[in-house]
N, C-alpha and C positions, 0 to 999 in steps of 0.2 A: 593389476596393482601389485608392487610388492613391497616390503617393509625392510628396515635396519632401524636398531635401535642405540643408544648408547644409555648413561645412565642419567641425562638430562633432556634428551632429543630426543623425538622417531621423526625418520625420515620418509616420505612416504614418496615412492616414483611412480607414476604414469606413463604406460606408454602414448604421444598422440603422433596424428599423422607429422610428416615432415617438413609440411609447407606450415605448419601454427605458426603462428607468434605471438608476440610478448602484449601486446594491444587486446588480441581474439582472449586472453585468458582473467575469467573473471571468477579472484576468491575467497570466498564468505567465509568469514572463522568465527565462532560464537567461544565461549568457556568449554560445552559442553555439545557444538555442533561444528559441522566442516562443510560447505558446499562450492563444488568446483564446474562450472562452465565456460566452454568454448562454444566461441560463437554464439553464445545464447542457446547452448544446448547442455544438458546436466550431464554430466561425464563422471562427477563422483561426485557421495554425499551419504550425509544422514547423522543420526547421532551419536557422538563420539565414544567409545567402553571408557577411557579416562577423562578427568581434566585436563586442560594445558591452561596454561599463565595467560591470563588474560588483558595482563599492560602490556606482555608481548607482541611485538609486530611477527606476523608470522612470514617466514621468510621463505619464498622462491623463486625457481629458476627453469627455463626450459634449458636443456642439457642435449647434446647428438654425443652419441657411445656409439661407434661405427655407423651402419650405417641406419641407426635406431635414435627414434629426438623420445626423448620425455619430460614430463612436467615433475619436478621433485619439489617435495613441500616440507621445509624444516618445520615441526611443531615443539613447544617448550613444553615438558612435563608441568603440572601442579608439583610446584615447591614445597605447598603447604604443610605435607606428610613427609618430607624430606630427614626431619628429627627421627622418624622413625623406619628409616633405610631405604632402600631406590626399591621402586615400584617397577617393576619389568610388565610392560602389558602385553598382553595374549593375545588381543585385539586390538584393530583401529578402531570400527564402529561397535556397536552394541549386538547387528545384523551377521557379521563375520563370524566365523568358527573360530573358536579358540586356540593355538600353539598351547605348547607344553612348555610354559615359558624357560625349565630347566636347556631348555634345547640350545635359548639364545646364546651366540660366539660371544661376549664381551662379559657374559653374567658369568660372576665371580660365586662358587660352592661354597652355601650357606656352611654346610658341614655341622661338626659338633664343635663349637665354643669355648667347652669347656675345657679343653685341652690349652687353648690357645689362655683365656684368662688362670688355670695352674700355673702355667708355664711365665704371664706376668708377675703373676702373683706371687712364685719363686724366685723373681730377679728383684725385684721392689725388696723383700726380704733379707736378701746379699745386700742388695747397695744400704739400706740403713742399717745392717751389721755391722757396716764397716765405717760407720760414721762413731765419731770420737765423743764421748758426751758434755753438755755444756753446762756449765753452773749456772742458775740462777739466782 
């Protein structure tokens, strides 16, 4: 299995054999579980390191990339925390080893802040300088 994330989706691909199809593939999404079988055999599963949205339909596709098919499975982050900035996970299951989530391609360098809100806070300053004042 391997993972891509954005900052609303992980995607999660499988490789299976070439002859699967779209009938043979059977999969279980809970809030906090994922269970995937073909043919009635468990090919992946267990339970999830995040949430994902729960009135989401979770969406997938078997896919051929040369001469390789796999099973890709959209999952929707939990929104819920979303107020307080995009959750990159480390993990799919709870059972998987961790990434370093600085590693992920799309994850934007928290960095220092502070610089960025001076540097607001410096322009907000000019533009109401330059505002003319009103009588009341």
């Amino acid at each position: 299995q391997f993972t891509l994330q954005t900052k609303d989706e992980v995607t999660v691909s499988i490789p299976v054999d070439t002859t699967v199809k779209a009938k043979a593939v059977s999969v279980d999404v809970k809030r906090n579980q994922l269970v995937v079988e073909i043919q009635g055999a468990r090919v992946l599963g267990g339970d999830l390191a995040y949430r994902i949205e729960e009135e989401e339909f979770v969406d997938w596709q078997l896919r051929s990339i040369g001469d390789q098919r796999y099973l890709q499975l959209q999952l929707r982050k939990d929104q819920s925390t979303a107020h307080m900035g995009t959750l990159w996970w480390t993990r799919v299951f709870e059972s998987d080893t961790p990434i370093d989530a600085a590693s992920i391609a799309d994850r934007q360098p928290g960095g220092d802040l502070s610089s960025v809100w001076s540097e607001a806070h410096k322009m907000f300053k000019e533009k109401v300088g330059k505002r003319s004042k009103i009588a009341i």
